[in-house]
C-alpha positions as CSV (number, residue, x, y, z in Angstrom):
1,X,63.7,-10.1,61.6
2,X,62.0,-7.8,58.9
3,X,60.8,-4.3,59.2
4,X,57.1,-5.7,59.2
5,X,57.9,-7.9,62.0
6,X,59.7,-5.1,64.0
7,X,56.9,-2.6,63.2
8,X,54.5,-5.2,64.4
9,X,56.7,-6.1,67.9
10,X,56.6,-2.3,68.5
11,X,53.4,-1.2,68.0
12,X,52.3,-4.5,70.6
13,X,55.4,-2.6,73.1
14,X,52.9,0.7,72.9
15,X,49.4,-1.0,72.7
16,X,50.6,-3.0,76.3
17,X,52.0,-0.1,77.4
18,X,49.0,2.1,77.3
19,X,46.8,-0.8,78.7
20,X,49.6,-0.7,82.0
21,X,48.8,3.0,82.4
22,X,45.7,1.9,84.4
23,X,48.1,0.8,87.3
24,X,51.5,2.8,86.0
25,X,50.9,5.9,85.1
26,X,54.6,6.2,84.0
27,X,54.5,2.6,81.6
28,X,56.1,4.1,78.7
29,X,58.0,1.4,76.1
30,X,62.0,0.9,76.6
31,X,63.6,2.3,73.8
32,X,66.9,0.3,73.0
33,X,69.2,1.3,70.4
34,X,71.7,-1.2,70.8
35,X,71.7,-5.0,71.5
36,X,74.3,-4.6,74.3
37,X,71.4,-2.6,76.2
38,X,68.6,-5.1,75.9
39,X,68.3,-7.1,78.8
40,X,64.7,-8.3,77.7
41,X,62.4,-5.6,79.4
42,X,60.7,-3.8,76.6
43,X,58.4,-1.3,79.3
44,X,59.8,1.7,81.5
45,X,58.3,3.0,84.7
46,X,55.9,-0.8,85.3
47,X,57.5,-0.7,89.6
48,X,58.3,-4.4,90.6
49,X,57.5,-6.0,86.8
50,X,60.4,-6.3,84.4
51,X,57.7,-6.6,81.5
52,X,58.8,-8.3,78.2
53,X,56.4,-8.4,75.2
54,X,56.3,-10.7,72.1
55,X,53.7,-10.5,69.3
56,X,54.4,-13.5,66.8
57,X,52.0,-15.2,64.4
58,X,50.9,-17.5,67.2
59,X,52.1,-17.4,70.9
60,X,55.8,-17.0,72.1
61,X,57.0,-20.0,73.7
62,X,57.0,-19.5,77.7
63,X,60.9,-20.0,77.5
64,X,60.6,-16.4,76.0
65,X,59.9,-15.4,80.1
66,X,63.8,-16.6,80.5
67,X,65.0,-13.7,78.4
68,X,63.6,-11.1,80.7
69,X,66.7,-10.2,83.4
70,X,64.6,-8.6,86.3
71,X,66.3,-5.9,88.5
72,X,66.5,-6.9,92.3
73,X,63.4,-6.6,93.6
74,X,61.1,-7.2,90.5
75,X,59.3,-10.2,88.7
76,X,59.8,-11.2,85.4
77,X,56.5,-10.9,83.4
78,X,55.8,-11.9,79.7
79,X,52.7,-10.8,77.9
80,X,52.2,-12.5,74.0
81,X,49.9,-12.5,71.4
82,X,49.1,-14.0,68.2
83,X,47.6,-12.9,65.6
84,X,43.8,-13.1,65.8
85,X,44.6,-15.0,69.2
86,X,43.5,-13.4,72.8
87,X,46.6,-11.9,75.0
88,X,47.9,-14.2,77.3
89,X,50.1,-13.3,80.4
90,X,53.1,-15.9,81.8
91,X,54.7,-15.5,84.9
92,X,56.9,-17.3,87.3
93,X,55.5,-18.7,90.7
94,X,57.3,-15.9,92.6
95,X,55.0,-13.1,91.3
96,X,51.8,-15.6,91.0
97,X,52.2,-15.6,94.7
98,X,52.7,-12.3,95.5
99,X,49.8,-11.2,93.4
100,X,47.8,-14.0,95.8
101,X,49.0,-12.5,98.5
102,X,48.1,-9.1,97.8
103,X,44.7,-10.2,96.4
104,X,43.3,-13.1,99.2
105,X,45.7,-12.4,102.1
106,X,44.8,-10.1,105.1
107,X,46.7,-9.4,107.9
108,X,45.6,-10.4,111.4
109,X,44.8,-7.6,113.5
């Protein structure tokens, strides 16, 4: 990968970062300075989402969500864009159904 592909990659890491803010304060992009310490999560401080982020000419393929290596207790998340394309979001069906839960579900009294 080249510098203007890394550039690129990073400033999407920051941009999606400051757009998570609205729900984590804290979102803040994962530095890694060695390949050893990636384990596919490219935002800090984003609670039960292990976020992964890939900014390509058109979209990452969805086996891209495979590479992210959520803690216990989180979901895997992938955001992707292309370029001149709309963001997209891919998740597994673990964390589409929480997100149903939390958003139609209400407990019975």
């Amino acid at each position: 990968m080249g510098k203007r592909e890394r550039t690129k990659g990073h400033g999407y890491e920051r941009e999606v970062a400051r757009m998570f803010r609205r729900w984590f304060p804290e979102a803040r992009r994962q530095q890694e300075y060695h390949e050893s310490d990636c384990l596919g999560v490219d935002l800090q401080g984003t609670d039960c989402l292990s976020v992964q982020c890939k900014r390509f000419k058109g979209y990452a393929p969805i086996s891209a969500l495979d590479e992210v290596q959520p803690k216990r207790g989180q979901f895997p998340l992938l955001l992707t864009r292309g370029d001149r394309l709309p963001d997209r979001v891919v998740m597994g069906w673990p964390l589409f159904e929480f997100l149903m839960d939390q958003a139609f579900c209400t407990e019975e009294s």
